[in-house]
C-alpha positions as CSV (number, residue, x, y, z in Angstrom):
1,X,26.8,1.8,38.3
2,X,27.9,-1.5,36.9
3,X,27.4,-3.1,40.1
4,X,23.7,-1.8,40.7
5,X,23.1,-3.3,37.6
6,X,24.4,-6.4,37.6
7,X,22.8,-7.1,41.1
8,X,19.7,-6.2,39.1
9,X,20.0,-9.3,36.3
10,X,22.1,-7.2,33.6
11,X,25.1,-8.8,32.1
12,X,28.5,-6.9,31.0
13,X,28.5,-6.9,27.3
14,X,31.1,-9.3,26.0
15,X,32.2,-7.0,22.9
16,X,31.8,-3.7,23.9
17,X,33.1,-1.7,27.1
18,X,31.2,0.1,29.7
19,X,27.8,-1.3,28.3
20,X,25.6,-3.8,30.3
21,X,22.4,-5.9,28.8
22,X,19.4,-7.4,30.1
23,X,18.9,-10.7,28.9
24,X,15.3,-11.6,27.7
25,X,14.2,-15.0,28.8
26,X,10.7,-14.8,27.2
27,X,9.6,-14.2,23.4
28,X,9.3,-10.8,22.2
29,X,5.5,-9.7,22.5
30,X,4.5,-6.6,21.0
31,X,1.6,-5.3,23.3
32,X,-2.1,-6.3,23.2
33,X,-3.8,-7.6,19.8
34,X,-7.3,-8.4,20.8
35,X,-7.4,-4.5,21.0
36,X,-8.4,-2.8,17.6
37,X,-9.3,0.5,16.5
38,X,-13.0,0.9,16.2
39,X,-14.5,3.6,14.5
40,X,-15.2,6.5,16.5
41,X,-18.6,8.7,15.8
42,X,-16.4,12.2,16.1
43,X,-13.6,10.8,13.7
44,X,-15.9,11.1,10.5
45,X,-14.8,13.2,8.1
46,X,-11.5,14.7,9.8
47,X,-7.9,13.4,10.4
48,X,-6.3,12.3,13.6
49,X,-2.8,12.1,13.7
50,X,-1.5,11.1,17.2
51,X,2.4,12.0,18.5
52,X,4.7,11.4,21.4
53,X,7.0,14.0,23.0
54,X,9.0,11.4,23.6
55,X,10.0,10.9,20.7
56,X,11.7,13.3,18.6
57,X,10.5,12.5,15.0
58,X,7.0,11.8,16.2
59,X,5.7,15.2,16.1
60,X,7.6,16.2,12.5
61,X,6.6,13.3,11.4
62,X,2.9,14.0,12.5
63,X,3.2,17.1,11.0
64,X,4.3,15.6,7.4
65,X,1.5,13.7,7.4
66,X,-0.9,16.5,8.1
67,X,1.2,18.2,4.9
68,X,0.1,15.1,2.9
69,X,-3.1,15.0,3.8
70,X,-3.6,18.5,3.0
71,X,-2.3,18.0,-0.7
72,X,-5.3,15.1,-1.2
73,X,-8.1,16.6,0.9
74,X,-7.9,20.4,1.3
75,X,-10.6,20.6,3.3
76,X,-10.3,17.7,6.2
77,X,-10.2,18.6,9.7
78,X,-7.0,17.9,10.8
79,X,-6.0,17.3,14.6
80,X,-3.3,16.6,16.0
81,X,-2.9,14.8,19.4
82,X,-0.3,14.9,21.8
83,X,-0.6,11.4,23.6
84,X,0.5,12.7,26.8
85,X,-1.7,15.6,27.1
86,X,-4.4,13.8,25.5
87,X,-4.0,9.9,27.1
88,X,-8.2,9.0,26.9
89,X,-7.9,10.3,23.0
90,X,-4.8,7.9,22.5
91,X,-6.7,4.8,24.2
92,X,-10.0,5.6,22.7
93,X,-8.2,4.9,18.9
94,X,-6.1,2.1,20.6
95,X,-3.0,3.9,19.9
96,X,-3.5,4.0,16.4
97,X,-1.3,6.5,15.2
98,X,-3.3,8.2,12.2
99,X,-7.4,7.7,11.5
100,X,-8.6,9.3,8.3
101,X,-12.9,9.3,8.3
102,X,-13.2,7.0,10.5
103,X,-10.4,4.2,9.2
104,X,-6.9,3.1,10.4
105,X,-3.9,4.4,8.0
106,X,-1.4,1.1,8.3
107,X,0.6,3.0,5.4
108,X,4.0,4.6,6.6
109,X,3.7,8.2,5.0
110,X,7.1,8.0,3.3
111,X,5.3,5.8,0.8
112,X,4.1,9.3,-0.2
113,X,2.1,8.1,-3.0
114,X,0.7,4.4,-1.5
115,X,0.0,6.7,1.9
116,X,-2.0,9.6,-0.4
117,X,-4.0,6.8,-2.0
118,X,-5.0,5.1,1.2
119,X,-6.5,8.1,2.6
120,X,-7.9,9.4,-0.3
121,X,-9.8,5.7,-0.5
122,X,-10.6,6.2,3.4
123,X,-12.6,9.2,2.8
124,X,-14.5,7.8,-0.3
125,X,-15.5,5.1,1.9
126,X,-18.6,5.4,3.9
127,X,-18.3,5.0,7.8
């Protein structure tokens, strides 16, 4: 294998055995920013929480946010999407991983209480 690889750019690692890199020649670029979340009609008053399978904490992690939402708004719609069963709802919301009424969560939900107050203020605010 470490032949097919190197043919194909990667490098053997000088510290460790058996392991082979690909050099990056060009500055890290973390996909598209012109690209943001605009608020969609049928996200109003409900919860979307996106997740990979890929992943493993994505969907337990979807689901603990879900919990939390619960606790501050008992009544919210909540839906979860699978992004690969569901790729036009996941590039509708631009990959944004959670909208509460409309509005981007950028708080990680381990910040339990910062996360709690960010959606509660998302769904006092008018779309």
């Amino acid at each position: 294998m470490s032949h097919f690889y190197s043919k194909r750019g990667f490098k053997a690692s000088p510290t460790e055995s058996n392991i082979m890199y690909q050099p990056i020649s060009e500055p890290y670029q973390a996909g598209p920013t012109s690209e943001e979340y605009e608020p969609l009609s049928e996200d109003r008053g409900r919860a979307v929480v996106l997740y990979s399978p890929v992943c493993e904490f994505s969907y337990p992690f979807a689901f603990r946010m879900s919990e939390l939402i619960k606790e501050v708004a008992p009544d919210v719609p909540i839906k979860l999407i699978n992004t690969w069963e569901s790729p036009e709802e996941s590039i509708e919301r631009k990959n944004c991983t959670i909208v509460v009424n409309g509005r981007p969560i950028k708080t990680f939900f381990m910040e339990r209480e910062k996360f709690q107050r960010e959606v509660k203020e998302a769904l006092e605010m008018p779309v």
